[in-house]
C-alpha positions in Angstrom: 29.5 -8.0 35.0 32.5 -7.3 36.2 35.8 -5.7 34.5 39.1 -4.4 35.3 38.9 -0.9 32.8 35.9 0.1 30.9 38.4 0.6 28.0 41.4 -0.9 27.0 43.4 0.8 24.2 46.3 -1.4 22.5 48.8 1.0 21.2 50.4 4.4 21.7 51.1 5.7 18.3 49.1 7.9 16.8 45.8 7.0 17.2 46.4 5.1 20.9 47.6 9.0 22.5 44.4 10.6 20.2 42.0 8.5 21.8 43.2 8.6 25.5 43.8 12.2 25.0 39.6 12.6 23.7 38.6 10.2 26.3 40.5 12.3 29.1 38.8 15.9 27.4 35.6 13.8 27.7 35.8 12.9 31.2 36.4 9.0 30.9 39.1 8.0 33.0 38.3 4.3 33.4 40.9 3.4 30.6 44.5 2.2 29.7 47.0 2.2 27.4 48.9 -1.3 26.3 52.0 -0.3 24.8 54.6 -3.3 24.3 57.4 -0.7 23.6 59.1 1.4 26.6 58.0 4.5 25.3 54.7 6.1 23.4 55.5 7.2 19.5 54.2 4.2 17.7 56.1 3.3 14.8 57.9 7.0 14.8 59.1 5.1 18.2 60.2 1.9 16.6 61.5 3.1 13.4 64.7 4.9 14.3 66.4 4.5 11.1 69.0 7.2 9.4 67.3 9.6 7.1 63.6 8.3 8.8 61.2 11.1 8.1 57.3 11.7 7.2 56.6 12.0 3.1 53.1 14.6 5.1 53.9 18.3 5.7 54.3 18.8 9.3 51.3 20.8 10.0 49.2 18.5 8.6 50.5 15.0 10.1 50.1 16.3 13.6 46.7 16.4 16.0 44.3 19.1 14.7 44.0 20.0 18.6 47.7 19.9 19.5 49.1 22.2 16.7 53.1 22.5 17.5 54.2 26.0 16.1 57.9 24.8 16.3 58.3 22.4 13.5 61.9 23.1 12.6 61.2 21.7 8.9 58.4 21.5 6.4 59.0 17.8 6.4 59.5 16.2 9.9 62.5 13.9 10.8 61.9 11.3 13.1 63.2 12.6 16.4 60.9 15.3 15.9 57.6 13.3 15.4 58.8 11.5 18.5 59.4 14.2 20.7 56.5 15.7 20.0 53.9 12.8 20.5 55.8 12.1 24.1 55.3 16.4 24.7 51.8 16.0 23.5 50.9 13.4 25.9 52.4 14.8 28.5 50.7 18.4 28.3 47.4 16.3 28.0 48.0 14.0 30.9 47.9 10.7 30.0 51.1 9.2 30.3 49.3 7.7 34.0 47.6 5.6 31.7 49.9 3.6 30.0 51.8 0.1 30.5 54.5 -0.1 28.7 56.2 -3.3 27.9 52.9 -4.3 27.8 52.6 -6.5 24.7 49.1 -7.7 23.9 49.3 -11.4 22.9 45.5 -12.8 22.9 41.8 -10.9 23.3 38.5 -12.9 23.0 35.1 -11.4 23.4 33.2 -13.7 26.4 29.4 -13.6 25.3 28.3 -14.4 28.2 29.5 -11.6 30.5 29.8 -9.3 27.1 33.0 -8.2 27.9 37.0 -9.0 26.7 39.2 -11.0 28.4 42.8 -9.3 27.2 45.9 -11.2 27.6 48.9 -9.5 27.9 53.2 -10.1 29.0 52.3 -8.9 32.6 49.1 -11.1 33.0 45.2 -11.1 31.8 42.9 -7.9 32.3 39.5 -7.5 31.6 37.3 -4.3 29.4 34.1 -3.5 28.4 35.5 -1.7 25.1 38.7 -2.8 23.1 40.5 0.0 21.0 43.2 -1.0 18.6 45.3 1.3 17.6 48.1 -0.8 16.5 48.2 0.6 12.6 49.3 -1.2 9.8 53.2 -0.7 10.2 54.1 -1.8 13.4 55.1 -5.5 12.0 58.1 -5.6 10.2 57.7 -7.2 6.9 60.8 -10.4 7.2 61.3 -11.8 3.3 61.4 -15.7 3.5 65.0 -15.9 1.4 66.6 -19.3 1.8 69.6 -19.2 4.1 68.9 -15.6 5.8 69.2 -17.2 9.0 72.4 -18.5 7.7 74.2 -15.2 7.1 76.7 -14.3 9.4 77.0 -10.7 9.4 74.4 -8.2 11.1 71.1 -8.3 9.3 68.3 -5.9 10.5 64.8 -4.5 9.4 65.0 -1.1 9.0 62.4 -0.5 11.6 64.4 -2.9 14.0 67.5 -0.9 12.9 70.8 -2.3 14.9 72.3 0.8 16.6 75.0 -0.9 17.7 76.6 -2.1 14.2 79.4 0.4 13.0 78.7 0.1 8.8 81.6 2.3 8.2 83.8 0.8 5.6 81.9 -2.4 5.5 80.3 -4.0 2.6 76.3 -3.6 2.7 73.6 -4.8 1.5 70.2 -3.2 1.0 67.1 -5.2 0.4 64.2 -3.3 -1.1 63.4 -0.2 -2.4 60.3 0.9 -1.0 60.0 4.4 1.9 62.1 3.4 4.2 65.1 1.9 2.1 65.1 5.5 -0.2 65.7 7.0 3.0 68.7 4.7 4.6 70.6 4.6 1.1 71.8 8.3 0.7 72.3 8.6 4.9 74.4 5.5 4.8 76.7 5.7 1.0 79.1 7.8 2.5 80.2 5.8 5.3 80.0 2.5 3.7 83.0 0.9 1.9 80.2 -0.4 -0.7 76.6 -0.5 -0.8 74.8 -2.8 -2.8 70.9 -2.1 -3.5 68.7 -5.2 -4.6 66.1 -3.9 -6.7 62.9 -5.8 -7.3 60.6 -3.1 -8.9 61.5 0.0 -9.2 59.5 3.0 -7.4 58.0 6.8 -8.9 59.7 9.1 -7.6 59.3 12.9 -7.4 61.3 16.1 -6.3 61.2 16.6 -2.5 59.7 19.9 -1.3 61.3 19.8 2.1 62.8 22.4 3.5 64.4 24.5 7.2 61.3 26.6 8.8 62.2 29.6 9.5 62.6 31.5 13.0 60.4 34.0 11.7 57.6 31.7 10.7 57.9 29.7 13.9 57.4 33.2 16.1 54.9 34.0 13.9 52.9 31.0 14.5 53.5 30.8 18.3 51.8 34.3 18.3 49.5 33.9 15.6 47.5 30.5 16.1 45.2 31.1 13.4 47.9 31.4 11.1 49.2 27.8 11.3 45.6 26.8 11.4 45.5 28.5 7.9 48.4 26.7 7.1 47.3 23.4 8.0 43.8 24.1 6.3 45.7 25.7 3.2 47.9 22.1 2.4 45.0 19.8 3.2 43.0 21.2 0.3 45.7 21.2 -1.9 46.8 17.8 -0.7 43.1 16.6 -1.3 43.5 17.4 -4.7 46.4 14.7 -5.2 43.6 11.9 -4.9 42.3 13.0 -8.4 45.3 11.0 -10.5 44.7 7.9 -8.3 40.8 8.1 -8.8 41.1 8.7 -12.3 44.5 7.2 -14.2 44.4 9.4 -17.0 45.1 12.7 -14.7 48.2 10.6 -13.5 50.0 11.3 -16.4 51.0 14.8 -15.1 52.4 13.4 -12.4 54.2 10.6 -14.1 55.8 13.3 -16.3 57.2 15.2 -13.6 59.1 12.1 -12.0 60.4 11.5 -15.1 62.0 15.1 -15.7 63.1 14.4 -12.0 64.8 10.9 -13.2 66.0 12.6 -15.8 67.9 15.4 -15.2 69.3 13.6 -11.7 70.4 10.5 -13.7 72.3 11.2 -16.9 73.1 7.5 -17.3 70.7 6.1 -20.2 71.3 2.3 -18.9 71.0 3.5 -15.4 67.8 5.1 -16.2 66.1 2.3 -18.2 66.8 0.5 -14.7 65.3 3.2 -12.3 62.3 3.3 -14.8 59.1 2.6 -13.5 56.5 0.4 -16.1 53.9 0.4 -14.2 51.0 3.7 -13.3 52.2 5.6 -10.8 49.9 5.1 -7.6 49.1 1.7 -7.5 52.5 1.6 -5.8 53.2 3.9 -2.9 54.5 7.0 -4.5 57.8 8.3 -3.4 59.7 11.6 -2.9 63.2 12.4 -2.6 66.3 14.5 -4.0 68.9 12.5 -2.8 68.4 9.1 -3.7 69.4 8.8 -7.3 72.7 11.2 -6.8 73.7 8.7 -4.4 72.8 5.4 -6.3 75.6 7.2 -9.0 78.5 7.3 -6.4 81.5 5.3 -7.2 80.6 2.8 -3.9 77.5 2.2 -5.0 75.9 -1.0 -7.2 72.3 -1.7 -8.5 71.4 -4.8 -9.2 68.2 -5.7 -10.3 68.4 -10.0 -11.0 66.1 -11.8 -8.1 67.5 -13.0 -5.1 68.2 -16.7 -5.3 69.5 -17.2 -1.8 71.7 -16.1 1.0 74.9 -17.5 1.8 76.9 -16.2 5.1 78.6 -14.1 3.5 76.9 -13.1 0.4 73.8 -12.8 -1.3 73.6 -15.0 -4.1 71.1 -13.7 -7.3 69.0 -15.6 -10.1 71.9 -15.0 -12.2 74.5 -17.1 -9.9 76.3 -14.2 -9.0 77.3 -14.6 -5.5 77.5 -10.6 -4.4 80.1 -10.4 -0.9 78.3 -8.5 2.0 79.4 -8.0 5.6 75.6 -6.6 6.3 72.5 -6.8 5.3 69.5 -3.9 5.6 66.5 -5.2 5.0 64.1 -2.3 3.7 61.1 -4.9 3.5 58.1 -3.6 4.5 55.0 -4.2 7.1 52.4 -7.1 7.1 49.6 -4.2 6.6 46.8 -6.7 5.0 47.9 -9.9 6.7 48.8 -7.9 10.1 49.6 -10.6 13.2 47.0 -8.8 14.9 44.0 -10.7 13.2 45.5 -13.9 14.6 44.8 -13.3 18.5 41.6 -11.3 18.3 39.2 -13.9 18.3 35.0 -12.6 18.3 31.6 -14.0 19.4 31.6 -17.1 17.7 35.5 -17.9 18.7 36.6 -17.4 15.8 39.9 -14.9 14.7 39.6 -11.7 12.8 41.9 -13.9 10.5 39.7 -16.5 10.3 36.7 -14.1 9.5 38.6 -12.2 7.0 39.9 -14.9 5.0 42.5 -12.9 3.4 40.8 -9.8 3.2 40.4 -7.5 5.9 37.0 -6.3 6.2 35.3 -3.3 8.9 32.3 -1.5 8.7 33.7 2.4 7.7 37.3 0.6 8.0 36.6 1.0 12.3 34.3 -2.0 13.6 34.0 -5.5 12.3 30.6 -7.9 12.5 30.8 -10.7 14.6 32.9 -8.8 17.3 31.0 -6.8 19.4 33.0 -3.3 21.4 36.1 -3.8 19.1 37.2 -0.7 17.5 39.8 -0.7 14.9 42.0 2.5 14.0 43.6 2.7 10.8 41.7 -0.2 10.1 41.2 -1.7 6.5 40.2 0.8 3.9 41.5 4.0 5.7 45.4 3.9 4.6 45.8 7.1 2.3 48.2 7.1 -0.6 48.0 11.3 -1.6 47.3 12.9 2.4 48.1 12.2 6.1 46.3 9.3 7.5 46.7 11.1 11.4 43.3 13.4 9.3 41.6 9.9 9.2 42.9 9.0 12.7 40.6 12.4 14.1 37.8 10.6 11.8 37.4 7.5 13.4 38.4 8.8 17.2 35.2 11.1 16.3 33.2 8.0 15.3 34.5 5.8 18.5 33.8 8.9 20.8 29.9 9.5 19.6 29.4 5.4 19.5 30.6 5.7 23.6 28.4 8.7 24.2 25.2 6.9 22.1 26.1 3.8 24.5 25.9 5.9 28.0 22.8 7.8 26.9 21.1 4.3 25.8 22.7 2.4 28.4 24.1 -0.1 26.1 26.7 -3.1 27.4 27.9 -3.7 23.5 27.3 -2.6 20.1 28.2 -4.6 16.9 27.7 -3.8 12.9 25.2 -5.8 11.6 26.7 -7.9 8.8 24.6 -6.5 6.3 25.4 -2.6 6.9 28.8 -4.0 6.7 28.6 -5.7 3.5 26.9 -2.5 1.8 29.9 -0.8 2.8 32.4 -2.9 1.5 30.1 -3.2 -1.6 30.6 0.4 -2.1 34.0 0.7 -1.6 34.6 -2.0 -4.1 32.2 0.1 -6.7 34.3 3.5 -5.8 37.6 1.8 -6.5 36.6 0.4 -9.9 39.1 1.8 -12.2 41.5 3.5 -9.9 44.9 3.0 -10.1 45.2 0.7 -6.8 43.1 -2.3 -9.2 43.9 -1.0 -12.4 47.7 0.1 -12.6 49.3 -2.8 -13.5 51.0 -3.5 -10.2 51.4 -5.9 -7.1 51.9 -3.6 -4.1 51.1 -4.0 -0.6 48.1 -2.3 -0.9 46.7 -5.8 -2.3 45.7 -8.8 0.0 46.5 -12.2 -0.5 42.8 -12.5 -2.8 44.4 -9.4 -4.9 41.6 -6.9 -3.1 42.3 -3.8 -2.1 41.9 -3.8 1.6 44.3 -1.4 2.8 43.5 2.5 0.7 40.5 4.7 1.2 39.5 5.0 -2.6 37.9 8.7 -2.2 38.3 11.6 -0.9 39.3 12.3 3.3 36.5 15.1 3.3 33.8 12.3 2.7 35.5 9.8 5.0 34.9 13.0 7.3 31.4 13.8 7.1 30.1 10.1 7.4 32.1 9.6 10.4 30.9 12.6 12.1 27.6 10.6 13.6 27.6 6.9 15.1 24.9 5.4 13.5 22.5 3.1 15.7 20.9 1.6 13.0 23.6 -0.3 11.4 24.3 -1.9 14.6 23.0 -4.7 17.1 22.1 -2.6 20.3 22.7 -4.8 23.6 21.5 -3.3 26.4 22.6 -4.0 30.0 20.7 -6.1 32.1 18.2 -4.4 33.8 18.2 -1.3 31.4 14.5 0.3 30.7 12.2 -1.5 28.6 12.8 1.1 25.8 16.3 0.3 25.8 15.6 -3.3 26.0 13.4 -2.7 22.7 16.9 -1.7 20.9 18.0 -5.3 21.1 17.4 -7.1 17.6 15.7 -10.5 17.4 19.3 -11.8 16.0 21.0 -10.6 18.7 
């Protein structure tokens, strides 16, 4: 068999620069990088929007081996995130490995040579090993609202944000409430002539702890390692303990009572309130922080309306009501296709059939990394390891860990493919759907994105990173087919199973 790279990583977010950066430390060169963008960073590449910045302390949503000692706030903004992902793979020397503009389009596994046949913008390559580390928001969530394509004003995803559209002293239009649109609203109110915020479901939200970091603490850190190690370890644990109210409801009520002081004493308006209220448990939607949000849905430019969107007109936005609301723009704070991710459509497995096609709605990987029925494919950030309380780059280290030990068990066993057997896999997803009985992700009264289209949760860890952590420490042989190379020792020709 014959193959362009031994490894082909799609993606250079996150999890794409952790695992070219381990594989370099490792001594694997034989890889590269896909990215379809121009640039490495990921979605804190693509999502460029005013206010954009990460809801995880700094020191924790950063590489455990690539501490940065110069975060300039507790809370990183964008451009930060950014710049340091492109310094990080640069002081770890693996920018040589990617293609950008690079976009991935097909990949099918070819059982007879066991290897992938990749199919890309620039042409088909070939790999032993496929590692996605595309992540759950990298495709912009588009609503299907009769007559959008009709409007004729600038209309944008806020991760496709227009640069080039001057919203001063226009009439605008935000869709959504979710992350990214609590963000854009107080950035954009005082320039806009009015803004008008379509609310579907309101979110939980609760005071932001952000805040400069001083020149002091950064010298002390660039002199000090250990220190920002201590740092980092100190807000893990107590991020860790934020999992309890989602495992267990009834601890949620703390936390449910602080966002409603919050509500309260930052919106004085009773009918206001009732609107920004919240009726389902907090977690079983993604939980929210800001400070700035609800002082700037009060300003005098500012309109909530919370009727359903009946359709869009070009130039309005017409509600369930038959109130036809004027707008010269429209922002559309929408969301990702996380469980239904475009992804599953082109990868397609032994049997030629699509991860979407396997799934059938509901995304499914042994330990959330490798899937049965598609043999050297390696999912980051795949289903069941999106985090609602910590930072999901923690789980990102987990499964690179996994990945890494899989490749070294595959060089010392001189293995061409590895693939979870369908009945490890099932035990796993067995048990995560016994661990997520009664959590607040099934049983908070709430539709979130979290959900699939079969109303499973195939998207949130339900348990604690430090577990995810210890499983994922050691590949393990035995809940996979073993395929050896041809000609391989007889031993290692033993390790293939009589299904295989």
């Amino acid at each position: 068999m014959s193959v362009d790279h031994r490894i082909v990583i799609i993606g250079a977010g996150f999890s794409g620069l952790g695992t070219a950066i381990r594989l370099k430390q490792a001594g694997i060169d034989d890889f590269v990088v896909l990215e379809r963008g121009e640039d490495v960073g990921g979605t804190w590449r693509a999502n460029r929007y005013p206010g954009c910045q990460c809801d995880v302390p700094s020191h924790l949503y950063s590489f455990s081996f690539a501490p940065n000692p110069d975060w300039s706030r507790t809370f990183s903004l964008q451009p930060e995130i950014w710049e340091y992902l492109r310094t990080t793979a640069e002081r770890h020397g693996v920018m040589g490995h990617m293609r950008f503009g690079h976009a991935v389009t097909g990949a099918a596994w070819e059982e007879e040579q066991r290897r992938w046949r990749i199919e890309t913008s620039h042409g088909t390559l070939t790999a032993e090993v496929v590692i996605s580390g595309m992540g759950g928001l990298s495709e912009p969530s588009i609503p299907d609202i009769p007559g959008l394509e009709s409007f004729a004003g600038a209309a944008f995803h806020t991760a496709e944000w227009d640069h080039e559209q001057d919203l001063r002293g226009k009439r605008v239009a935000v869709i959504g409430t979710g992350a990214s649109a609590i963000q854009v609203v107080p950035r954009i109110q005082p320039q806009v002539g009015e803004l008008v915020l379509f609310q579907r479901t309101p979110p939980w939200i609760m005071p932001h702890a952000d805040r400069p970091i001083s020149a002091r603490e950064r010298r002390i850190y660039r002199r000090l390692p250990f220190a920002q190690r201590a740092m980092r370890e100190g807000i893990y644990w107590a991020r860790e303990l934020l999992v309890l109210p989602f495992l267990h409801p009834r601890v949620g009520v703390i936390g449910e009572r602080i966002a409603r002081r919050h509500l309260r004493r930052q919106v004085r308006d009773p009918q206001l309130r009732a609107k920004l209220s919240p009726t389902y448990r907090m977690g079983c939607k993604r939980v929210l922080i800001s400070n700035e949000y609800y002082p700037a849905l009060q300003q005098e430019n500012v309109r909530l309306v919370t009727d359903g969107i009946r359709e869009i007109r070009p130039h309005a936005i017409v509600t369930a009501d038959g109130v036809e609301h004027e707008v010269d723009a429209i922002v559309l704070g929408t969301g990702f296709h996380v469980a239904d991710v475009p992804f599953g459509q082109f990868v397609r497995g032994r049997d030629g059939r699509s991860l979407a096609e396997a799934w059938r709605g509901s995304p499914q990987a042994h330990w959330g990394t490798t899937v049965a029925g598609f043999p050297n494919l390696f999912l980051l950030l795949g289903p069941n390891t999106a985090l609602g309380h910590t930072s999901v780059v923690f789980m990102i280290e987990c499964q690179i860990q996994y990945v890494m030990d899989c490749l070294r068990t595959m060089g010392e066993r001189d293995l061409q493919a590895v693939e979870p057997r369908a009945e490890a896999q099932a035990t796993f997803i067995a048990d995560v759907r016994r661990r997520e009985r009664g959590t607040v992700w099934v049983a908070g009264g709430c539709a979130s994105w979290y959900l699939d289209e079969n109303g499973r949760n195939s998207t949130i860890w339900p348990g604690s990173t430090w577990r995810y952590r210890e499983r994922m420490r050691r590949f393990e042989p035995g809940e996979y087919h073993l395929y050896p190379r041809a000609g391989a020792p007889a031993a290692a020709r033993m390790e293939t199973p009589a299904t295989a």
